[in-house]
C-alpha positions in Angstrom: -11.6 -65.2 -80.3 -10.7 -67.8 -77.5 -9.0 -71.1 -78.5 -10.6 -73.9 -79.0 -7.7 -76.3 -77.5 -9.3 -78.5 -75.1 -7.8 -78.8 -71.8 -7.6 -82.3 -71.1 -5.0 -83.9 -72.5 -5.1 -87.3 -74.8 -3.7 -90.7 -73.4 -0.8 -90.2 -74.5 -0.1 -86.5 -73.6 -0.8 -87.9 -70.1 2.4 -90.2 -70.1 4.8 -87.1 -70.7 3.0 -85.0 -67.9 3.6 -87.8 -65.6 6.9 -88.4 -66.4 7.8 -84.5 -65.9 5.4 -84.1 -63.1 2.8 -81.2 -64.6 -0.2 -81.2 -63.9 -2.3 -80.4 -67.1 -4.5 -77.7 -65.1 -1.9 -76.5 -62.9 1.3 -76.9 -65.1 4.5 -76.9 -62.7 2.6 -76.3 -59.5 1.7 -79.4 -57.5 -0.7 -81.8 -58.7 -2.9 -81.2 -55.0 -2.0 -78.4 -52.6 0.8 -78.4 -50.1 0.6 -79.7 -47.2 -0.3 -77.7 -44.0 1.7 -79.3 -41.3 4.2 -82.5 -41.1 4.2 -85.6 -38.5 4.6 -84.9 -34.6 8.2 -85.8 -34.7 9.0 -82.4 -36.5 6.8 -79.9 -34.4 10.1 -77.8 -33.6 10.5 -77.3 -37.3 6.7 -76.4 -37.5 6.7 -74.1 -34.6 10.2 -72.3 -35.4 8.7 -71.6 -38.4 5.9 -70.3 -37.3 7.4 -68.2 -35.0 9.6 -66.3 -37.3 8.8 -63.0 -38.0 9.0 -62.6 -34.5 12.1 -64.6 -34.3 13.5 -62.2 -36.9 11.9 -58.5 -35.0 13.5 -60.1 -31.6 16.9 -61.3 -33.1 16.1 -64.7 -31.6 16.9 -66.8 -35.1 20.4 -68.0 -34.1 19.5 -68.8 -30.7 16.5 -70.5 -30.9 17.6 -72.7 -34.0 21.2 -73.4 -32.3 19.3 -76.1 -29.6 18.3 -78.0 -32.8 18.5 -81.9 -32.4 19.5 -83.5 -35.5 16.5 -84.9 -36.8 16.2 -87.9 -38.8 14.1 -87.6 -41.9 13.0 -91.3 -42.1 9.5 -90.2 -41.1 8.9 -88.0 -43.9 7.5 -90.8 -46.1 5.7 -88.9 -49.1 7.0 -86.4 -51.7 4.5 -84.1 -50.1 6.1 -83.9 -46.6 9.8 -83.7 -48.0 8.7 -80.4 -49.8 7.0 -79.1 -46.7 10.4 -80.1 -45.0 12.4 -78.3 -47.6 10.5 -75.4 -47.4 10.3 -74.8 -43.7 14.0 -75.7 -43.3 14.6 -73.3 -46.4 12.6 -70.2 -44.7 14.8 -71.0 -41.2 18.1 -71.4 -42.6 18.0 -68.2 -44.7 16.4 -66.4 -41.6 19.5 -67.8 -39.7 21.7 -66.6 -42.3 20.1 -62.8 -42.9 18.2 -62.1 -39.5 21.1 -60.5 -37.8 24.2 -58.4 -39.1 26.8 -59.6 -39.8 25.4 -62.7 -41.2 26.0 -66.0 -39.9 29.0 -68.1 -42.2 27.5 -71.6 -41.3 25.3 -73.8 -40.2 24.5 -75.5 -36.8 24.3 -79.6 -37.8 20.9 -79.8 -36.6 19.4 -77.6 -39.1 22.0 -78.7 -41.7 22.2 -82.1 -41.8 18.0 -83.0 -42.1 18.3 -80.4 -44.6 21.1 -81.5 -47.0 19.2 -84.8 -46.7 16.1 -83.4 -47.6 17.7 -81.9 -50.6 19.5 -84.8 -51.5 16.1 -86.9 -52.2 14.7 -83.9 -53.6 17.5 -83.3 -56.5 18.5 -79.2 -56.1 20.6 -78.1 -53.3 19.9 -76.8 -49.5 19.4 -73.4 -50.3 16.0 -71.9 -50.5 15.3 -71.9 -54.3 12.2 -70.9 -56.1 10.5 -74.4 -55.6 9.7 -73.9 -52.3 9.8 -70.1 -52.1 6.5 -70.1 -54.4 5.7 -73.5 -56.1 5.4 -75.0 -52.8 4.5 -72.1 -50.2 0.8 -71.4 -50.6 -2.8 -72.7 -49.9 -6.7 -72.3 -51.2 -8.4 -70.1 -48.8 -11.7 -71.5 -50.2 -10.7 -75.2 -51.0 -13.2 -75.4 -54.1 -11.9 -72.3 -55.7 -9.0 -71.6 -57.8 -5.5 -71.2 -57.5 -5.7 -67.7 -58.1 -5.3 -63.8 -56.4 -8.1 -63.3 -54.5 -8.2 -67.2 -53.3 -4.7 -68.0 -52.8 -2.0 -67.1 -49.4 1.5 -68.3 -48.4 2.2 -70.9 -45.7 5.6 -69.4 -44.9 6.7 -65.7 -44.4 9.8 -64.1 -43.5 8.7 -61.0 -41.8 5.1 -61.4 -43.0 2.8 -58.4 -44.3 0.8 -57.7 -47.7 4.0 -56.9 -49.6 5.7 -60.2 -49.1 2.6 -62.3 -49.5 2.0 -60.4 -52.5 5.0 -60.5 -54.4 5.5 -64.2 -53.6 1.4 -64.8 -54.7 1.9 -63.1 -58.0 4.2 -66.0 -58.9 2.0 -69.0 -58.0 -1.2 -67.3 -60.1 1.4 -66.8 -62.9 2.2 -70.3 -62.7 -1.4 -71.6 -62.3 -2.1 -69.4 -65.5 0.9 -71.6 -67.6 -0.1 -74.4 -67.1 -2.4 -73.7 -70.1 0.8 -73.2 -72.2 3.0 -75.6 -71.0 -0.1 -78.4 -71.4 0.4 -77.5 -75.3 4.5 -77.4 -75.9 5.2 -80.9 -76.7 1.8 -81.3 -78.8 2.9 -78.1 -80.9 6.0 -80.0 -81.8 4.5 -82.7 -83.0 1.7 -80.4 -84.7 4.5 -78.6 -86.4 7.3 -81.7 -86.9 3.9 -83.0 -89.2 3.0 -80.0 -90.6 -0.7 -80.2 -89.1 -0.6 -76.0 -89.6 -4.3 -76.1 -88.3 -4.0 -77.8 -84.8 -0.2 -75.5 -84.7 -2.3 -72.4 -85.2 -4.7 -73.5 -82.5 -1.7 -74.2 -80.0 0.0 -71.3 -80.9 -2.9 -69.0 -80.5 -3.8 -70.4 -77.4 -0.1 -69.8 -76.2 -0.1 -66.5 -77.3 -3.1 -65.6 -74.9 -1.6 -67.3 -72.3 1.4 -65.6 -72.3 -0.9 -62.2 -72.2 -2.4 -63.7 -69.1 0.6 -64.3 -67.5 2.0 -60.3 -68.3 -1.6 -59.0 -67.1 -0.7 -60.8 -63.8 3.0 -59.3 -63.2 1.1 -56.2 -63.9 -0.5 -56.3 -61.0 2.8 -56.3 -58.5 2.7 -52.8 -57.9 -0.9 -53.1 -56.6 0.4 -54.7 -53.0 3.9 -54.4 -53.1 5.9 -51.5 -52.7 9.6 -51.1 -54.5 10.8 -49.5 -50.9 9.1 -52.2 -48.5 9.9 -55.2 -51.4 14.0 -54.0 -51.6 14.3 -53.2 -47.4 11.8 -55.9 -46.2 11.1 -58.8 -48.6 14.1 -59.2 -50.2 17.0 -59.4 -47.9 16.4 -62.3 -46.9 16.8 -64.5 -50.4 19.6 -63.9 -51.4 22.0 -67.2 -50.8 25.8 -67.1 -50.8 27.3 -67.5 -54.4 28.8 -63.7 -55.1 27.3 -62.3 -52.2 29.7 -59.8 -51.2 29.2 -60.2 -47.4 29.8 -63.9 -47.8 32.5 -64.4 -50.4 33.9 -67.8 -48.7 30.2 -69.4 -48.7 28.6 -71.1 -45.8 29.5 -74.1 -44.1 27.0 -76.9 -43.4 28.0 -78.8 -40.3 28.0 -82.0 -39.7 27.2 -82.8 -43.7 29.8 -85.4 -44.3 29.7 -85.1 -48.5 30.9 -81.5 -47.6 33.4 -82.3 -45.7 33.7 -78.7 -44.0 34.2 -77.0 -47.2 32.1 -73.9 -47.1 29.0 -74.2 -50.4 28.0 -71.6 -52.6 24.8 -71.7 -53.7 23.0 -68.7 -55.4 19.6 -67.2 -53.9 16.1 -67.2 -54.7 15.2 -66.0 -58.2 12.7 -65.8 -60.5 14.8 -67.3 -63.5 14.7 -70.8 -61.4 11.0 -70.8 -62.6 10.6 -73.5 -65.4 8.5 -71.4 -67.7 10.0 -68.5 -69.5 13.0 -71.2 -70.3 10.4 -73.8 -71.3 8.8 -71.4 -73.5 12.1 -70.5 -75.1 12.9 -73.8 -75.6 9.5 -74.8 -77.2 9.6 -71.7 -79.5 13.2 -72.1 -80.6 14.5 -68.8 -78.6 18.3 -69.3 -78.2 20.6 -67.2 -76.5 24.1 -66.2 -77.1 27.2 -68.5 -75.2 27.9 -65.9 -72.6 27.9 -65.8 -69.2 24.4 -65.0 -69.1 23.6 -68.3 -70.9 25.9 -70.3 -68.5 23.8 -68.0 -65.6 20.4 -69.6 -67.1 22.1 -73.2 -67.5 23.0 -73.3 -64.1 19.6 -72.1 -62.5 18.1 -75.4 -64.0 20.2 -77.1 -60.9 17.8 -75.7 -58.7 14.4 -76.7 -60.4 12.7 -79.9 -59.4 14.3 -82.2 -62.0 12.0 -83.7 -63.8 10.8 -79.4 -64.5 14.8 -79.7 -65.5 14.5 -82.6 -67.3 10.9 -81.4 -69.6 13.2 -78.0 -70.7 16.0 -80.2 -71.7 13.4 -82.3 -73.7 11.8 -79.6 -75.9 15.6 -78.4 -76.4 16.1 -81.7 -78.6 13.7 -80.9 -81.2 11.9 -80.2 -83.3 13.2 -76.7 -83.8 9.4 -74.9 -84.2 10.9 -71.4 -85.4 13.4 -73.7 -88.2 10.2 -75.4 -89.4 8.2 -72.6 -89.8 10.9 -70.5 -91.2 11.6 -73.8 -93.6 8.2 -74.4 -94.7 5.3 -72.1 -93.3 5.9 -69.0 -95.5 2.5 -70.0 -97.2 1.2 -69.8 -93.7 0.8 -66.2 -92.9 -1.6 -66.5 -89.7 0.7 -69.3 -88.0 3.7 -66.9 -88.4 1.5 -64.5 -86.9 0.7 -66.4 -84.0 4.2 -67.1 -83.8 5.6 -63.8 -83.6 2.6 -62.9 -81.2 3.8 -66.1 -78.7 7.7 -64.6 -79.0 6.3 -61.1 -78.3 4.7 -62.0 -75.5 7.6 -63.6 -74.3 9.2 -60.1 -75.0 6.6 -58.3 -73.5 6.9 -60.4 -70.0 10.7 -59.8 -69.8 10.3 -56.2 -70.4 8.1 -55.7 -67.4 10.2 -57.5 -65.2 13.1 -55.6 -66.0 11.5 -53.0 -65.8 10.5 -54.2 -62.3 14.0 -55.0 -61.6 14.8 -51.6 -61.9 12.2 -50.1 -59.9 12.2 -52.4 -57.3 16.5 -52.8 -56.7 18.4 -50.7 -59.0 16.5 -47.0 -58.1 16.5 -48.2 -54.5 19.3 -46.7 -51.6 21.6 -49.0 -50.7 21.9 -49.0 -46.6 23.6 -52.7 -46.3 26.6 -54.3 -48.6 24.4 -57.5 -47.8 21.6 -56.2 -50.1 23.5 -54.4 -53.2 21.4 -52.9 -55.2 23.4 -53.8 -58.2 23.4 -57.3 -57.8 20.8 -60.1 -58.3 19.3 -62.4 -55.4 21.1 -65.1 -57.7 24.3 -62.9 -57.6 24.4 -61.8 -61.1 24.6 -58.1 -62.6 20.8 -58.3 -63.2 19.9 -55.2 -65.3 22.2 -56.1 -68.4 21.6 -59.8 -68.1 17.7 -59.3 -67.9 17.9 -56.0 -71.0 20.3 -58.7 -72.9 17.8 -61.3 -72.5 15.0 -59.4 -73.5 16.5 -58.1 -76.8 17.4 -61.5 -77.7 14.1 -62.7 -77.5 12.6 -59.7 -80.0 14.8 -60.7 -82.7 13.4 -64.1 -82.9 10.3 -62.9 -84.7 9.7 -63.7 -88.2 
C-alpha cells in the first residue's frame, strides 16, 4: 500500500532543509532549474562550450581554449551563475585535458584561474565532480512537467549523443526520485530516538519504496546506453588526475597562486560523490569497515556541495536507528521489516551498479592506458571496492 507520509514538510523540518540546501520535492537537486546561459561578459565560456563536441571531433580544444583571457568572476553575482560557471569550465577543462592524446599536464591561466576561483566560493575543488556533471547539467523540456525521463536533457555534453545524455539523465531522475527519502531521514531519527514506532514504520516504509524507485530507474541504463559506446565515448573524458596512470604527477593550474605551481590531484567524476547512498547509510546506521575503501568514500564528501557534506555528517551523529531498533523494537516485527526492506534496497541498488560496473568497464577492451578498464573514474580498484561495499550493506539486516 503507498505511504501515507505527507510531503510537505512541518516548520520545523523546513529549518534543516534550508540549512543543508534540499529541497523537500527535489532533495539534492536545485531548489529551481539551472540556469541556461550567464551574463555577456562570459560568452567565450558559453560559446566554447557549446562548441565542443566539435571542438573535441576537430582536435581544436587546446587551441581554441589557449587564447583564453583571464576572466574576472566578480560578475557572477548568484549561487546560480557560479554553478553554471563551474560546470561549463568543468566540461572545458576536462575536454582540454582528454580531447587529444597524450593528455595535456596543465592548465592555461585563463581557464584556470576563473575556475579555481569559482571553486573556491563553491567549497569542492576545480575538477569536474558529480555536482555539476548531473546535479547541475540538465533542464525541463516542458517547464510545467517533472524532473523526470521523458521530460528532462543535459545543458552540457562532451561528444553528445543518446548514450551520454542518457547515462548522465538516469542520475538526475534518480535524484529527483530521493528526494522522497532524504525529506524523511532526520524525521525517522527523531520518530525512532522517541520510540514513535508508528510514524518510524510510516518513514521507513515510505523509504523502502523509494529506494525501489530509485533501483527501477538504474534499471533502465541499458535502455539508451551501450557498455561499448558508454566505456569508448562517454567516459574518457571524466576521469581527473588522482591515480590516473597517464597522469601520475597531476595537473598544474597556472597562474593559481594558492598552488603555487605544484601540480593537483584531484580524482574524476563518480557516482559515489552523490549524497544519497551515503546519506542513506548514515541515516540507517550502515557502517563500513576502516579500510581504504572507507577512507575512498570519506574523501569523495570533499567534492559534494557542502552543506550535502555537512547533512551526511549530521545523521552520522545520531541517533543510531539500527542500535535503537536492535535495543528496543524486537516487539516490533513490521518496523524490523521495513527496516531490513530499506537496507535491502540499499543492497539491491549497489548490486546493480556493480553489476553495471562490470558490464560497462571491466568486460570492455582496453585500447588507451588513459581509460583502464580496471580502474575507477575516481581512480580506485572499483570492482572489489563496489562487491565489498555491497556485502557490507547485506549484513546490516536484522
Amino acid at each position: 500500500m503507498p505511504s501515507k507520509v505527507k510531503k510537505k514538510p512541518a516548520a520545523k523540518e523546513r529549518d534543516w532543509l534550508r540549512e543543508f540546501e534540499i529541497d523537500s520535492e527535489r532533495g539534492f537537486l536545485p531548489t529551481k532549474d539551472p540556469l541556461r546561459s550567464l551574463p555577456a561578459a562570459y560568452r567565450i565560456w558559453e560559446e566554447t562550450a557549446a562548441e565542443l563536441p566539435k571542438l573535441l571531433v576537430s582536435y581544436q580544444v587546446k587551441q581554441h581554449v589557449s587564447r583564453f583571457k583571464e576572466i574576472s568572476i566578480g560578475g557572477l553575482k548568484s549561487k546560480a551563475q557560479l554553478e553554471r560557471a563551474m560546470m561549463l569550465l568543468s566540461f572545458i577543462g576536462h575536454a582540454y585535458v582528454w580531447g587529444e592524446s597524450p593528455p595535456a599536464s596543465s592548465f592555461p591561466a585563463g581557464l584556470a584561474v576563473p575556475w579555481h576561483a569559482i571553486s573556491k566560493k563553491l567549497g569542492r575543488p576545480p575538477v569536474l565532480s558529480y555536482a555539476s556533471y548531473a546535479l547541475h547539467n540538465w533542464k525541463r523540456i516542458d517547464p510545467a512537467g517533472p524532473i523526470a525521463l521523458g521530460n528532462i536533457a543535459l545543458l552540457q555534453n562532451f561528444l553528445a549523443g543518446v548514450d551520454e545524455e542518457w547515462f548522465i539523465l538516469i542520475h538526475v531522475d534518480i535524484e529527483a526520485k530521493a528526494a522522497r527519502a532524504i525529506n524523511l531521514l532526520i524525521p525517522l531519527r527523531s520518530a525512532v530516538a522517541s520510540e514513535n514506532w508508528s510514524a518510524a514504520l510510516e518513514q521507513l516504509t515510505a523509504i523502502a519504496e523509494t529506494i525501489e524507485s530509485m533501483h527501477a530507474t538504474l534499471a533502465r541504463m541499458p535502455e539508451n546506453c551501450d557498455p561499448y559506446i558508454y566505456y569508448h565515448r562517454v567516459r574518457p573524458y571524466i576521469f581527473g588526475w588522482k591515480n590516473q596512470p597517464t597522469l601520475p604527477d597531476g595537473m598544474t593550474y597556472e597562474g593559481v597562486k594558492e598552488y603555487g605551481g605544484t601540480p593537483q590531484m584531484f580524482r574524476g567524476e563518480t557516482g559515489s560523490q552523490s549524497s544519497i547512498i551515503p546519506a542513506l547509510d548514515a541515516a540507517l546506521g550502515v557502517g563500513h569497515r576502516d579500510d581504504p575503501l572507507k577512507a575512498y568514500l570519506q574523501e569523495m564528501r570533499e567534492y559534494m556541495p557542502p552543506t550535502h557534506n555537512r547533512f551526511i555528517a549530521h545523521l552520522e551523529q545520531g541517533p543510531n536507528v539500527r542500535e535503537v531498533l536492535l535495543e528496543k523494537a524486537r516487539s516490533e516485527p513490521t518496523l524490523l521489516e521495513a527496516y531490513n526492506r530499506c537496507v535491502t534496497g540499499v543492497e539491491r541498488f549497489r548490486s546493480l551498479h556493480l553489476q553495471y560496473a562490470i558490464t560497462y568497464i571491466q568486460s570492455q577492451k582496453q585500447v588507451n592506458a588513459a581509460n583502464p578498464n580496471e580502474i575507477g573514474t575516481g581512480g580506485t580498484p572499483f570492482v572489489p571496492y563496489l562487491r565489498k561495499h555491497r556485502d557490507e550493506t547485506g549484513k546490516h539486516r536484522i
